[in-house]
C-alpha positions as a Python dict, from the first residue, in 0.01 Angstrom:
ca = {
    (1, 'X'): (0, 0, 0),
    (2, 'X'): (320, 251, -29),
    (3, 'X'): (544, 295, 281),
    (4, 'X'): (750, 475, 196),
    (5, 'X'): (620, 809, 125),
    (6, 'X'): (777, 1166, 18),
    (7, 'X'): (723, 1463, 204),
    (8, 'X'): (817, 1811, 96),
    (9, 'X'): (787, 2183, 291),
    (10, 'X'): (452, 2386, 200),
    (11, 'X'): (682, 2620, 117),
    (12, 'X'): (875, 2466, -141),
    (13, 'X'): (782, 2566, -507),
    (14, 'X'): (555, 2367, -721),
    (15, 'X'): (840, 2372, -1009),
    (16, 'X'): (1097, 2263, -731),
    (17, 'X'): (797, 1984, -633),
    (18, 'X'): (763, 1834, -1012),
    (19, 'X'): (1136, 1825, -1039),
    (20, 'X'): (1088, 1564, -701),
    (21, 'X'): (828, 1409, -845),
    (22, 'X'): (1003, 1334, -1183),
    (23, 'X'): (1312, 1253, -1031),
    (24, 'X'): (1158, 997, -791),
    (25, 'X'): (872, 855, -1016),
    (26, 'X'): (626, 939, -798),
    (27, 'X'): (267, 1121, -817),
    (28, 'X'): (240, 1253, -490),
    (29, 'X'): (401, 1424, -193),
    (30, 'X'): (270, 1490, 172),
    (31, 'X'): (313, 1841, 246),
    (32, 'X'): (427, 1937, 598),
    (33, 'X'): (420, 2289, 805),
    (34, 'X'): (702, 2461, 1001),
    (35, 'X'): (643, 2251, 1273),
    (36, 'X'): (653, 1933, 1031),
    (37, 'X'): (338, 1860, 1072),
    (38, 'X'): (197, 1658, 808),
    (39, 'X'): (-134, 1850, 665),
    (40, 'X'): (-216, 1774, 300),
    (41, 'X'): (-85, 1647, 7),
    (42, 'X'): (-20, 1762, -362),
    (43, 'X'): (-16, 1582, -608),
    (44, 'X'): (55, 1609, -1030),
    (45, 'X'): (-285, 1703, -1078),
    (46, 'X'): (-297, 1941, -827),
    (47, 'X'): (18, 2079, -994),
    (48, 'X'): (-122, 2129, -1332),
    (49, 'X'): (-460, 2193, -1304),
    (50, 'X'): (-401, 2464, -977),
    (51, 'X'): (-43, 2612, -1114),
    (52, 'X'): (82, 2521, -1446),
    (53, 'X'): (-276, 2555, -1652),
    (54, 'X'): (-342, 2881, -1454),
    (55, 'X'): (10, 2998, -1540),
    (56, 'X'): (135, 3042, -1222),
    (57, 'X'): (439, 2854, -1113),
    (58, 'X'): (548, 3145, -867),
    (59, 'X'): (352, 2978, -599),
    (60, 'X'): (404, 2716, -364),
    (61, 'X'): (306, 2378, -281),
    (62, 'X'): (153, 2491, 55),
    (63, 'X'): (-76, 2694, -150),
    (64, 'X'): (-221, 2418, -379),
    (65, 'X'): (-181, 2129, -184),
    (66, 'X'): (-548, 1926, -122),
    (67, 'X'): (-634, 1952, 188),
    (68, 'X'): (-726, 1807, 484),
    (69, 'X'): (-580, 1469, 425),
    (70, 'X'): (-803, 1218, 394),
    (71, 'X'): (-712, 921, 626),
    (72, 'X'): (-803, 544, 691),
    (73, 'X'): (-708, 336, 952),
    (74, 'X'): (-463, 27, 860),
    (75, 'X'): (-773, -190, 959),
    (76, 'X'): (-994, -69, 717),
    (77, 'X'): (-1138, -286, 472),
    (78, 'X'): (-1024, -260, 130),
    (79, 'X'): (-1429, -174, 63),
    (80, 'X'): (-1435, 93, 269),
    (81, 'X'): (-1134, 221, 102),
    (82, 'X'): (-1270, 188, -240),
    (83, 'X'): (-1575, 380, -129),
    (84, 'X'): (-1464, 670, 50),
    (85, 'X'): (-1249, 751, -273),
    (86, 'X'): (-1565, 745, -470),
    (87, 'X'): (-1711, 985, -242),
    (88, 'X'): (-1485, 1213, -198),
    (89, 'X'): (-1350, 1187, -531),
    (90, 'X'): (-989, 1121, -459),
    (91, 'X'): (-663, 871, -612),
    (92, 'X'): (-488, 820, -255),
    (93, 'X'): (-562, 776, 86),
    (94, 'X'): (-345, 800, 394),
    (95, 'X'): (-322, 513, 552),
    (96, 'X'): (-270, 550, 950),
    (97, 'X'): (-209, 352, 1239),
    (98, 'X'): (-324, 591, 1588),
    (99, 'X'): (-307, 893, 1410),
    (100, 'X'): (58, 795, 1249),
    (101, 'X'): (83, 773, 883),
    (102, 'X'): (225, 489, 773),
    (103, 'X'): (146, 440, 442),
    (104, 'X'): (-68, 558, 133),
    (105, 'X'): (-307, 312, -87),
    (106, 'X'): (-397, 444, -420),
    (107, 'X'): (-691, 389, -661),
    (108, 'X'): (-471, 153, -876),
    (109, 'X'): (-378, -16, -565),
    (110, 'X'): (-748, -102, -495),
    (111, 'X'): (-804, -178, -861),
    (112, 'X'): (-478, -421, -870),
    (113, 'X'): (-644, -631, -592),
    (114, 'X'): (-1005, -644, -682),
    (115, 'X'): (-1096, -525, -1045),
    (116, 'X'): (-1485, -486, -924),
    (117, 'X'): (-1397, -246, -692),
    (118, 'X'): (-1345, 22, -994),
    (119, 'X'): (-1724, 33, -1039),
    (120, 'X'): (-1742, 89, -658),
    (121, 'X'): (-1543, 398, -696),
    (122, 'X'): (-1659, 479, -1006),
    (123, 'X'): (-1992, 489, -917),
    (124, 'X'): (-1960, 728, -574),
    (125, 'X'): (-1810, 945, -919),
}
């Protein structure tokens, strides 16, 4: 599991978003409201399949970001994990301890620990 995660405005531009990215090695952000309220996420995927392969990088992140972010609690099995990403098709989860995010797991996270669990997500696919 990640702790330490990036967040970024929903009003910040996707190219000002995949500069962050790059800069920090990372594949995601958490995007957050005026009120810095954490909401939904965007990741490099979302970047190029929803801005750059559409050819429009005038937008911003607020406006491409997935959303609502998907969540599981910090006692949730690893299982569990594995198959809500298969079902609702997604890399990451947010990883939250009474409603407070405090952390992210990823696909390759799940993989890293137990290999078998690819065909668990795989399969939901």
């Amino acid at each position: 599991m990640k702790i330490q995660l990036t967040k970024i405005s929903e009003t910040t531009s996707v190219i000002d978003a995949a500069k962050k990215m790059k800069e920090q090695n990372i594949g995601s952000l958490l995007v957050f409201d005026a009120s810095e309220k954490v909401y939904g996420i965007v990741t490099g995927k979302d970047i190029v399949y929803r801005a750059v392969a559409l050819n429009n990088l005038q937008i911003n992140v607020g406006q491409i970001a997935s959303k609502p972010l998907m969540t599981i609690t910090k006692d949730a099995d690893i299982a569990e994990a594995a198959s809500i990403m298969g079902n609702k098709q997604i890399r990451r989860l947010i990883v939250t301890n009474n409603s407070e995010i405090i952390g992210m797991v990823s696909e390759h996270d799940l993989v890293s620990i137990s290999p078998s669990l690819y065909d668990l997500i795989c399969r939901q696919h």
